[in-house]
Every structure is written in structure tokens, then in C-alpha cells.
C-alpha positions in Angstrom: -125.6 19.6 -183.1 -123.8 16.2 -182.3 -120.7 16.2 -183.9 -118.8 12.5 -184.9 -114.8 12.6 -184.7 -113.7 9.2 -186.5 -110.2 8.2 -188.0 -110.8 8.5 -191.7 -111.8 5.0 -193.6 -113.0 3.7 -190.0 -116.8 4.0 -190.1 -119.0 2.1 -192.4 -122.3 3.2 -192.7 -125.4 1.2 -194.4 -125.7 2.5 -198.0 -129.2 3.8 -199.2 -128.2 3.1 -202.4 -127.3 -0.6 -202.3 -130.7 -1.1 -199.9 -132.9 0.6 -202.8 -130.9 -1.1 -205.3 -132.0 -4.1 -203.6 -135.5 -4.1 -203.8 -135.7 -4.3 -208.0 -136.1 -8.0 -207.5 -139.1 -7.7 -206.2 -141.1 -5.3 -207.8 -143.7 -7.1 -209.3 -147.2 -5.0 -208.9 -147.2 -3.5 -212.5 -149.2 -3.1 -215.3 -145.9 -2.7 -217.6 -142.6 -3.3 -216.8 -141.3 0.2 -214.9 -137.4 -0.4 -216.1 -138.5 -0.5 -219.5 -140.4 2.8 -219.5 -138.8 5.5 -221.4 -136.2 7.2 -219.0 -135.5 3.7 -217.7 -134.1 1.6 -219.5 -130.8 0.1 -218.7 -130.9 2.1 -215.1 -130.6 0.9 -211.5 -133.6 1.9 -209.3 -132.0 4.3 -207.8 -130.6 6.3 -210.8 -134.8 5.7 -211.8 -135.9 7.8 -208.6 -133.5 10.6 -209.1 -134.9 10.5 -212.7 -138.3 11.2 -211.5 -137.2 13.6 -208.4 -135.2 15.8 -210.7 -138.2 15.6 -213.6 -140.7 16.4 -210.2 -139.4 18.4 -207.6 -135.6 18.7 -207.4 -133.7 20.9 -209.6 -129.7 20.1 -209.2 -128.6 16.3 -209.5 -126.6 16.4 -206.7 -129.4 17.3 -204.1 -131.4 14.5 -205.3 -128.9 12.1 -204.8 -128.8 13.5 -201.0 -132.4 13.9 -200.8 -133.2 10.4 -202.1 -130.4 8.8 -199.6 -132.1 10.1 -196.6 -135.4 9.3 -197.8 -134.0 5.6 -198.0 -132.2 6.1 -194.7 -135.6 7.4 -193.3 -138.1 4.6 -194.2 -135.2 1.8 -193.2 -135.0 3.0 -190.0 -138.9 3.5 -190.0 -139.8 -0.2 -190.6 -137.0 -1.0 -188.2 -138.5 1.0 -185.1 -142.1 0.2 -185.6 -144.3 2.7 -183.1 -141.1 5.3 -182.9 -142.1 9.2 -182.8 -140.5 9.9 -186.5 -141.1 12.9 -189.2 -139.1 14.5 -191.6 -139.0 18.0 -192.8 -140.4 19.2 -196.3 -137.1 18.4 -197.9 -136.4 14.9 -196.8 -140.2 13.9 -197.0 -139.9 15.0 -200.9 -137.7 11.6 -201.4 -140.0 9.8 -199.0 -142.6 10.6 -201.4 -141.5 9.8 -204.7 -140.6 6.3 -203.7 -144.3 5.9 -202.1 -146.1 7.6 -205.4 -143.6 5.1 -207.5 -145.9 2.4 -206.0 -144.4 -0.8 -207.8 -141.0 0.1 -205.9 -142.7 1.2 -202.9 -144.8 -2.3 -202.7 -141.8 -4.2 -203.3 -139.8 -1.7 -200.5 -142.0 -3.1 -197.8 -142.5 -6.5 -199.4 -138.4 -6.6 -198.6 -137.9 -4.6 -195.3 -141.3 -4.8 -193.5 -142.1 -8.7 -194.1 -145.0 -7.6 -196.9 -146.8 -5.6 -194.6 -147.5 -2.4 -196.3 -146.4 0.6 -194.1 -148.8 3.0 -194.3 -147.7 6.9 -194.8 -150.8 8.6 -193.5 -149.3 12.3 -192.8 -150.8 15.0 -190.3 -152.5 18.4 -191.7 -150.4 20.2 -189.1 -147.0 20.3 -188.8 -145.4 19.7 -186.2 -142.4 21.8 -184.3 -141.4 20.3 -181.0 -137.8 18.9 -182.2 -139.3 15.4 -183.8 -137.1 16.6 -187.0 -133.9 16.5 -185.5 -134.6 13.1 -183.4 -135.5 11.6 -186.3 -132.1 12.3 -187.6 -130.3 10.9 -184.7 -132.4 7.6 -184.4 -131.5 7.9 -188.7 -127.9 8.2 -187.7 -127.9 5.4 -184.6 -129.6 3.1 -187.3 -126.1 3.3 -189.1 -126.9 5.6 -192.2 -124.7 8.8 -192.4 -127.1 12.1 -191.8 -127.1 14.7 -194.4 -127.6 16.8 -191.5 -127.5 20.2 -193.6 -131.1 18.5 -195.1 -132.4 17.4 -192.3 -131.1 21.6 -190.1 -133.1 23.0 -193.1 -136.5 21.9 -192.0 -135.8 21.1 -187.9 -138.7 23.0 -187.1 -141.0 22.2 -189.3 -141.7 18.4 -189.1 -144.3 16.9 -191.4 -145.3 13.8 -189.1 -147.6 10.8 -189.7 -150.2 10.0 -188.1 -149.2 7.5 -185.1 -153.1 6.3 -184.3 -152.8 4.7 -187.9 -151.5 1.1 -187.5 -147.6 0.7 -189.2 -147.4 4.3 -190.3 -144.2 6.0 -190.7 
């Protein structure tokens, strides 16, 4: 476990929130608009995907805050380090997914961070446990986002990789 000593107020890490918040402007692959869809309205897109991780998958508010940060954190630093060895365990991978199955956000996510090249998510039927969980929280954390580490312990040896013979996959 790597442990981070800093004089309080010192460190300023990237904030997932602000980087999802960021990418509204450019949704634009819809049928409808999504922010005026009942449970939307008058909501930032990030208050929208813990809407649909707590209707989903997540019980408690407060974990899909977490869970949805490091799912940000995760596909940042993903498009970032194109070709890097990544995965996340079940729990982080539950916020990767809800922004990919919200696919107006998840079009506009790479349209913002990866040029508008679509990053593929093309996962492996195996998991995998050789340690990829927990270097995929460090390269996370040298990317500047603070790790949830507790969510990321949880799952460290049980990674649910992509596939890395499928070009721009995370």
C-alpha cells in the first residue's frame, strides 16, 4: 500500500466531477434531450449518473458518488495512456459502465477527451488476477486524481480487463 504524507490544503488533485461535468456541452447523439428526461431535469451530469447508478446497481448515495469518481478518474487516465495494461475491479467497472450504457454522455466523453475517436470497452470473459487492479490505481493516482483506494483493495484481485488486441480499448 503506498501511503501519501502531504501538509493539509497542499495537494490539488483533478476533479472527476468538474471533468464529467464538462462534457454536457457536447452531448449531442440523442433521440430526445437526456437532461429533460424525467429524473433529469435541472441536474448536472454528474448528479444524472449517480441517478441512474443508485436506480441500477448501487444502493447508498455516498458510494456512488465514490464509485462514479473513480470510474471518471479511470477512463481519463485511460484515453490519456493509450496501449497501457489497465482494468478495474467489479466495483469500479460498475461506474465505468453506466457512463458507457449512458451512450449520449459516453459519445460526447470521448468526443472531449479522446479527439472523437470512440474508445472501445471490449472486456475479457476471464478475469484476470496478476496485480493489473492495483497498477491501475497507481497509474489513476500519478494521473493526478485522488484513489479511493478502499474501492479499488476490494476487488485487487479480481481485475475485469479489456481486451488489449482491440484497437483504443480501455
Amino acid at each position: 500500500m503506498t501511503v501519501l504524507l502531504e501538509v493539509p490544503g497542499t495537494t490539488k488533485y483533478r476533479d472527476p466531477r468538474t471533468l464529467l461535468n464538462a462534457v454536457r456541452p457536447h452531448v449531442k447523439e440523442r433521440r430526445y434531450n437526456i437532461f429533460e428526461a424525467p429524473g433529469s431535469e435541472g441536474v448536472d451530469l454528474w448528479e444524472r449518473e449517480v441517478r441512474l447508478l443508485l436506480r441500477d446497481s448501487v444502493a447508498v448515495r455516498s458510494l456512488a458518488e465514490r464509485v462514479l469518481g473513480q470510474a471518471v478518474a479511470y477512463l481519463v487516465t485511460a484515453v490519456e495512456n493509450p496501449g497501457a495494461d489497465m482494468g478495474p475491479g467489479f466495483t469500479v467497472d460498475l461506474g465505468i459502465h453506466q457512463i458507457i450504457l449512458d451512450t449520449p454522455v459516453y459519445f460526447a466523453f470521448c468526443d472531449l477527451y479522446n479527439g472523437g475517436r470512440y474508445k472501445h470497452h471490449a472486456p475479457l470473459v476471464e478475469r484476470r488476477r496478476d496485480g493489473t487492479v492495483m497498477r491501475t490505481a497507481d497509474l489513476i493516482g500519478r494521473a493526478g486524481f485522488a484513489v479511493d483506494i478502499e474501492l479499488w483493495e476490494v476487488d485487487a484481485a479480481d481485475c475485469g480487463p479489456c481486451d488489449d488486441k482491440v484497437p483504443d480499448s480501455h
